[in-house]
N, C-alpha and C positions, 0 to 999 in steps of 0.2 A: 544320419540317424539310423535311418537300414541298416550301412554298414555293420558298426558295432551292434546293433541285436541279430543280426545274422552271425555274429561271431558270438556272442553268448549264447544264446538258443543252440548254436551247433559245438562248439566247445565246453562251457557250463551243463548245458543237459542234456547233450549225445544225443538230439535229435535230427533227422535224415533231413536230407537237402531236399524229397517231397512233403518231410513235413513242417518246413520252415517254410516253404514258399506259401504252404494252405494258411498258414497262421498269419503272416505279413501281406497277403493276397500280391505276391508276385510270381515270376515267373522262377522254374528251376535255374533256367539258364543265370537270369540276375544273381542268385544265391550262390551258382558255381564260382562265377566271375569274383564274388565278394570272398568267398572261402580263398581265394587259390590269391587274390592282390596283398600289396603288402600297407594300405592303407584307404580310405576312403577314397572315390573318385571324382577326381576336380574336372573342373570343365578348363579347355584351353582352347582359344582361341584363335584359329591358323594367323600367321602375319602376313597379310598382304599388300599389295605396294600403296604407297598414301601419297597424297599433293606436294609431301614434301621432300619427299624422294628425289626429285630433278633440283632443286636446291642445298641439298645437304650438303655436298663437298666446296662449296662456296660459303656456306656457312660458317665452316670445319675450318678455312683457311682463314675467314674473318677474325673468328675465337684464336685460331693458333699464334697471329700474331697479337689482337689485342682482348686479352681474355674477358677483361671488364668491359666490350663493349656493349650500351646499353641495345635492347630488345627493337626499342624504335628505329636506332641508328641502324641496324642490320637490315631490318625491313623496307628499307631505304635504302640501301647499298646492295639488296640483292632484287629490287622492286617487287616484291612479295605482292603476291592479288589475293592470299585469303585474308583469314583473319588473326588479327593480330595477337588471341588470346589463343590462336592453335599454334602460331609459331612459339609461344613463350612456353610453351610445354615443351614445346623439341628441344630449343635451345636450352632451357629448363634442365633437361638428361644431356646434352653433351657438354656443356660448360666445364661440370667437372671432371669432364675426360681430360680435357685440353689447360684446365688451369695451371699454375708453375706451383711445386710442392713445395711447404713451407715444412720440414720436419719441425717438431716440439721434441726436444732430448728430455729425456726425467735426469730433474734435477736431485741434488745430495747436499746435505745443509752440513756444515760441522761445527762444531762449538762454539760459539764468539763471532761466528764469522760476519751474518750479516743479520740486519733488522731493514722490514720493508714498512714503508711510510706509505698511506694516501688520505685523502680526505673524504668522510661519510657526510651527506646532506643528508639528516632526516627527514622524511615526508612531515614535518612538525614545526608549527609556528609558534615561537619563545616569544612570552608576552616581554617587554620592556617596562622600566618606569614611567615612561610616559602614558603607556596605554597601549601604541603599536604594535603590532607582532611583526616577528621575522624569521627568516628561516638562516640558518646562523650554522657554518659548517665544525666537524667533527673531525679533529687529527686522529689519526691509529697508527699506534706502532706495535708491530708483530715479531718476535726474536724468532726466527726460522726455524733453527733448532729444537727452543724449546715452544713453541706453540704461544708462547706466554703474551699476554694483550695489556696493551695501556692506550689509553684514549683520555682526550680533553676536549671541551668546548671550546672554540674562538672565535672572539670577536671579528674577526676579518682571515681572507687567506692573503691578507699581505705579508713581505718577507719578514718585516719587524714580529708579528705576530706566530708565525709560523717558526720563527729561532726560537720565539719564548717559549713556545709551546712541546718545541725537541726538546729541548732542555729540561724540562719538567716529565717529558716525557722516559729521558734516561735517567733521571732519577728514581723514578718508578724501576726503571731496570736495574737499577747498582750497576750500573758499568757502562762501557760502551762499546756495542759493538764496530767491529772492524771496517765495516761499508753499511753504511745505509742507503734503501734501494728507493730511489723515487724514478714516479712518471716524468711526464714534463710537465709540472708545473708551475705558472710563471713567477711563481714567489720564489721560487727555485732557481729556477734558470731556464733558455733555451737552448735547443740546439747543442747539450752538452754543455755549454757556458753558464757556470755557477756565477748568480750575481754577487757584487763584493761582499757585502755582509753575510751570505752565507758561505762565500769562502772563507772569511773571517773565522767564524763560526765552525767550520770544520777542521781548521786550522786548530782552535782554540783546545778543544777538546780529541784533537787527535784522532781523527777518521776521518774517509771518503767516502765523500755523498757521490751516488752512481745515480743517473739520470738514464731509464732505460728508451730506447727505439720508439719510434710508436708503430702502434699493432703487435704487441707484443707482452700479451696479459698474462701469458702461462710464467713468463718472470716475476712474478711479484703477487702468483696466485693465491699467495697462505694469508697476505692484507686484505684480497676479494673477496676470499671466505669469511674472514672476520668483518667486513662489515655486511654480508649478507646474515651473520649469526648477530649483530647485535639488531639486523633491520627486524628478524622474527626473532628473536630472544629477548633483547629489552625493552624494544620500544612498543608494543601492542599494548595497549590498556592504562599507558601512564600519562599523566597527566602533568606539566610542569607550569610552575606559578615565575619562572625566572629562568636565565642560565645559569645561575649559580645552583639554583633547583637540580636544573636539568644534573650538572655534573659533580652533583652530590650524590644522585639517586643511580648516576652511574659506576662512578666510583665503589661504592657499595654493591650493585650488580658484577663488575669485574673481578673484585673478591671471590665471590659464587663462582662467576667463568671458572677462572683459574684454578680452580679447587676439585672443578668437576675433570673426569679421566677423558684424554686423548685417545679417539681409536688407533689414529697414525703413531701416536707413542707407546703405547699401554701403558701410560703415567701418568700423574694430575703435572698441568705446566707450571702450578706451585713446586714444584718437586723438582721438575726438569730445569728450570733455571735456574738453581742451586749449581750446576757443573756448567751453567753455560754461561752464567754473572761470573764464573771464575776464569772462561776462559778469554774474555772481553777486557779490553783496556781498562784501567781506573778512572775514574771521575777526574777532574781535574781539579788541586785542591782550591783554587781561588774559582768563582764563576766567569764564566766568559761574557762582556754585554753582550746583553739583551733586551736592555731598553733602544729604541729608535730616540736619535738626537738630530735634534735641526737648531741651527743659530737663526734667530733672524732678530731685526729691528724692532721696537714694540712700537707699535703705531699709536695715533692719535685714540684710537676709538680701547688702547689696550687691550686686545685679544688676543689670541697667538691660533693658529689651526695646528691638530694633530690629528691624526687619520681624516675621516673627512668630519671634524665637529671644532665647534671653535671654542676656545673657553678661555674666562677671564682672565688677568695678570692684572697687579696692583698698581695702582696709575702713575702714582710717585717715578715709576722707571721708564715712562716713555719718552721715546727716543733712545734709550741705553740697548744693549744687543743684550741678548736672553737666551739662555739655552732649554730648548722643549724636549722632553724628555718623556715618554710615556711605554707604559708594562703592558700586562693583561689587566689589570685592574687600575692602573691610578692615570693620571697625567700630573706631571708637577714642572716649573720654571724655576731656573736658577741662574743668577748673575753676580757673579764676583761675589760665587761662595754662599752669597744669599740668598734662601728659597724664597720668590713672590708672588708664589700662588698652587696652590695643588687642589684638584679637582677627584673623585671618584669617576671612571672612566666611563662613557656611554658606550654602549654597545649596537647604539644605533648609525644615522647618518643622516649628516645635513641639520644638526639640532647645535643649537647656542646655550654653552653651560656657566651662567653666570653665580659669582658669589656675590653674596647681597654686598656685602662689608665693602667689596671692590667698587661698587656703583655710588655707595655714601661718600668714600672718600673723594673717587671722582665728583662727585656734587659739589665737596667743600672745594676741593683744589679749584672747580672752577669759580665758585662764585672769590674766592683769595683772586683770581689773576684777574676778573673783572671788575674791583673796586677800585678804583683811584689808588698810585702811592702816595701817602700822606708823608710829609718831613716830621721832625722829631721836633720842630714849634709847633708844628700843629698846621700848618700851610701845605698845600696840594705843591707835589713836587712839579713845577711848569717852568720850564727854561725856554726864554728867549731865544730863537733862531739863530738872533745875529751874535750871539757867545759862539756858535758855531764858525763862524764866516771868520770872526777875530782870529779863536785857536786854528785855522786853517789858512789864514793870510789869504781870504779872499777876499778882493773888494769888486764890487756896484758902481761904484762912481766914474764916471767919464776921466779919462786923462787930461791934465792942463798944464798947458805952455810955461815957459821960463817966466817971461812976464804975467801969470796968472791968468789969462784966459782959456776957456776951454778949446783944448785942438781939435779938429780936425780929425776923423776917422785916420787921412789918409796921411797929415803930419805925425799925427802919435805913431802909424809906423813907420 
């Protein structure tokens, strides 16, 4: 604070360095020292030797080979006798002397090229039909080039759910780009290895889905942005009675997004993916599945499970095989062409979604198999055992001898 008014007072109003010191009540010498420096005077601290001086270059060697060792393990490995929160300062500053450098290259997007995928959890609980709420994740897909965002709600990050939801997602885009960039996520694949459906899947529609490294964010930084811009851009202040709510009220929001200007572009990403929808593969004209299918048996109790909820099938077909077939919205059964049952999908889990109609029928089918078969006189259809023994040429009766007595166990054989 001296400083700089000793430099106004002597520069602004030409006053002498004894009559700045009478006014600030210091010394001339102070006012010399502050005219003649080239900025206020800091205090520095001489450095002199500390406790951990005699430990450092063991330290140095511990880091050198394993750079992530923890703080504890060190102070144990070099038996440290201060304290433990003076050694984590030290190691603290040399850690990243000794770490192994990870460059991040800047990356360059060109037309068509790629679209990055992840999933957004909003901090937000989707009430359901029942009453429950959940918290229920969010696809994004970001075209690189052009900034441009699509997003959907889904019921699950299972793989069935996660194709239906690309799909819908490149629709949004008009086209498709050439690689889409996912983390590792297990709807996905691991370790590089695309699971079969969504190999299918990128089969179908012509592109390669890229599974990147882990630790390795700055690849797929323009999807991290985007859901950092819908966590403070849409979600604060709204309120949703549904998911269907939910991805109405966003749908409508993304409009807006896209409309508004890119700084990294100087263009709205309405605009920009107009050259980058053209330079991306075409849709492909038939759909790829994207329902998830299971055959199974239909059991006694007629239910089928799809995702984890179970829901009815018409009772008439149990025992027949049935094929389960479920979207983002429906579940439905079909067996030899016949549909025998379709439900509106839950969004939840672990819930039983029954159709009333299927539980009547089942009532009547059972009381028909419990009544007696009646014959066509009118008499309860009840056969004699021994019509059985006849048409099977079994007999009961002991074996008898030439002359008509009974044999002998051991004559008869």
């Amino acid at each position: 604070m001296d400083w700089s008014e000793i430099q106004v007072l002597a520069r602004r109003d030409g006053l002498s360095q004894r009559e700045i010191a009478r006014r600030l009540g210091i010394s001339r010498v102070t006012v010399r020292r502050a005219l003649v420096s080239d900025g206020p005077p800091e205090y520095e601290r001489a450095a002199g030797p500390t406790g951990f001086d005699p430990f450092e270059a063991r330290v140095v060697a511990l880091l050198r080979d394993h750079p992530s060792m923890p703080v504890t393990v060190i102070a144990e490995r070099i038996s440290w006798p201060g304290s433990i929160t003076n050694l984590r300062r030290h190691v603290r500053l040399l850690r990243p002397l000794l770490a192994p450098v990870d460059p991040a290259d800047r990356l360059s997007y060109s037309l068509g090229d790629q679209g990055q995928c992840d999933l957004w959890f909003p901090a937000v609980k989707i009430p359901l039909s029942d009453g429950s709420l959940v918290t229920l994740p969010v696809l994004v897909m970001v075209s690189s080039a052009s900034r441009f965002i699509a997003a959907l709600m889904l019921p699950s990050r299972m793989t069935g759910d996660l194709i239906a939801g690309t799909w819908q997602l490149l629709n949004d885009f008009g086209g498709v780009p050439h690689r889409l960039v996912w983390d590792n996520e297990a709807g996905i694949g691991r370790r590089g290895v695309l699971t079969r459906d969504v190999a299918f899947f990128a089969g179908a529609v012509a592109t390669r889905i890229v599974q990147l490294k882990p630790c390795d964010p700055e690849s797929k930084g323009i999807v991290e942005r985007a859901n950092k811009y819908l966590e403070t851009s849409f979600l604060p202040g709204r309120v949703f009675t549904s998911p269907q709510d939910f991805n109405d009220q966003l749908q409508a929001w993304l409009v807006t997004a896209n409309h508004r200007l890119s700084r990294a572009l100087g263009m709205r990403p309405v605009d920009a993916i107009l050259a980058d929808r053209a330079a991306m593969g075409a849709l492909p004209p038939v759909a790829p599945v994207t329902t998830r299918i299971n055959t199974v048996r239909l059991a006694r109790d007629y239910y089928v499970r799809a995702g984890s909820n179970d829901y009815s099938v018409d009772p008439r077909f149990i025992g027949r095989m049935v094929h389960v077939h479920m979207n983002l919205t429906h579940v439905w059964v079909i067996t030899d062409g016949i549909e025998v049952g379709r439900h509106q999908r839950f969004w939840g889990k672990t819930a039983t979604i029954t159709d009333p109609d299927h539980v009547a029928l089942a009532a009547t089918l059972r009381r028909e198999f419990n009544q007696p078969r009646v014959h066509a006189s009118g008499s309860e259809l009840v056969r004699d055992l021994g019509d059985y023994d006849t048409a099977f040429g079994v007999s009961f009766d002991p074996p008898r001898s030439p002359t008509g007595e009974f044999a002998s166990v051991k004559e008869s054989a």
